[in-house]
N, C-alpha and C positions, 0 to 999 in steps of 0.2 A: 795520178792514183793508179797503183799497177792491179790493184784487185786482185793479186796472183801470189801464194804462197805456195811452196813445197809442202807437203801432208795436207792439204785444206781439205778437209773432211766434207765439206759445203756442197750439196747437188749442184751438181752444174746449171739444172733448170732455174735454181734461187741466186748465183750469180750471176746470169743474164737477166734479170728482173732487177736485179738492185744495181747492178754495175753499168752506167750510160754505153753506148757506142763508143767505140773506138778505143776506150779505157783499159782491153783484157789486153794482158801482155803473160806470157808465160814464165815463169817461175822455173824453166829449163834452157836459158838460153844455147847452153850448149849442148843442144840435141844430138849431134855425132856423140859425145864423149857418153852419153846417158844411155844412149842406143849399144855402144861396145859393152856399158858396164852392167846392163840388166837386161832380159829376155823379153824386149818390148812386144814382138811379135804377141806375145801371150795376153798383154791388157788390150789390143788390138783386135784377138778373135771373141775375149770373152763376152765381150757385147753383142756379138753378132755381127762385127762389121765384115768378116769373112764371108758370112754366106752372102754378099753382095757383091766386095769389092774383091773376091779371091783371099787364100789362105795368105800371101804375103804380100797383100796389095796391090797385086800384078791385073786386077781384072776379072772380072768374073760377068757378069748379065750387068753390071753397073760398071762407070767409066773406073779407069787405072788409076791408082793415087798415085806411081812412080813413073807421073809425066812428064811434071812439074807446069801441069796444065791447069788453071787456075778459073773455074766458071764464077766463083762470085769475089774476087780475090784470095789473095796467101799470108793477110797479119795474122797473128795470133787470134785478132778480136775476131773476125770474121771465121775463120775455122772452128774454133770455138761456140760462137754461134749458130753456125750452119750444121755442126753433130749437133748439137743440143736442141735447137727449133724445128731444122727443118729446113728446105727450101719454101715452101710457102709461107709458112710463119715470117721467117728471115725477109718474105719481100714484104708482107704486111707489115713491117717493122721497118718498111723504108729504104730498102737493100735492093738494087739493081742487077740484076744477072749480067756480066759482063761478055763470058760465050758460051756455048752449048757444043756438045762433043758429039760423037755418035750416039749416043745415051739422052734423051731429052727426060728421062723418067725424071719426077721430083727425087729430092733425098728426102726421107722420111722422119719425122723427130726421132731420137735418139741418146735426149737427154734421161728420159727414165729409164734408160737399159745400163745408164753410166754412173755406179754410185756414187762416186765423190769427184767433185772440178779435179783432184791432184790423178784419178784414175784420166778422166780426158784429157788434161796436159799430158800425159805417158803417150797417150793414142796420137796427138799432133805430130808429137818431138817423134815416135815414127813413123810417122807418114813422111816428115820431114826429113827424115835419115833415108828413105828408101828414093828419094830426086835425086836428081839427077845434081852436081856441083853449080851453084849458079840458076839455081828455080827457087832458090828458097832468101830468107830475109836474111843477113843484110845486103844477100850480092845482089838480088833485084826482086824488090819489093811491087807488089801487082796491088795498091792499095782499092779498099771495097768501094764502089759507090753507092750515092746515097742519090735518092729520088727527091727533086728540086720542089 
């Protein structure tokens, strides 16, 4: 079950409630080609993830997204849930921090600042265009853990 449409009007908060772990897969698999043909940067700042992660995701008082450094994994389903929960929520759901950067700060939920799942699929597919070749899925997948 991909649970992931292009346009899906759906809050992100109400697909992670109804969609099990590991089931979110994006509806952009080719994030390079999406990232050339539309002004990602712009669904990227509109939520506020700028004033954290820096204007082009280079960094700011929160860690860098174009490290290709991966603190709770890099599927889709875990990034996905991690803007939208939270890191704390995301561990109470079961989910294991895998490493911590210079930055130990939690991420803060983030799902009601993101009106529709197909606006945060936009924010992934750039996050994922600004790694580095080889940080992202399918050249090498950092799958999430889950607490035994």
């Amino acid at each position: 079950m991909s649970a992931a449409r292009q346009a899906d009007a759906t809050p992100p908060t109400e697909l992670v409630d109804k969609i099990p772990a590991g089931q979110l897969h994006s509806p952009y698999p080719d994030y390079a080609k999406l990232a050339k043909e539309q002004d990602l940067v712009k669904d990227f700042r509109l939520p506020g993830c700028n004033e954290c992660h820096g204007g082009g995701g280079g960094g700011g008082m929160c860690p860098a997204l174009s490290q290709g450094i991966w603190f709770w994994g890099n599927t889709d389903d875990v990034l996905f849930r991690l803007v939208t929960l939270g890191s704390a929520e995301l561990e109470k759901r079961g989910f294991d921090r895998i490493t911590y950067g210079s930055v130990h700060a939690p991420m803060p939920p983030m799902g009601f600042a993101v009106k529709t799942s197909d606006d945060l699929w936009k924010i992934i597919a750039f996050i994922r265009s600004i790694n580095p070749p080889g940080a992202n899925p399918p050249e090498k997948v950092v799958p999430a853990r889950m607490k035994q």
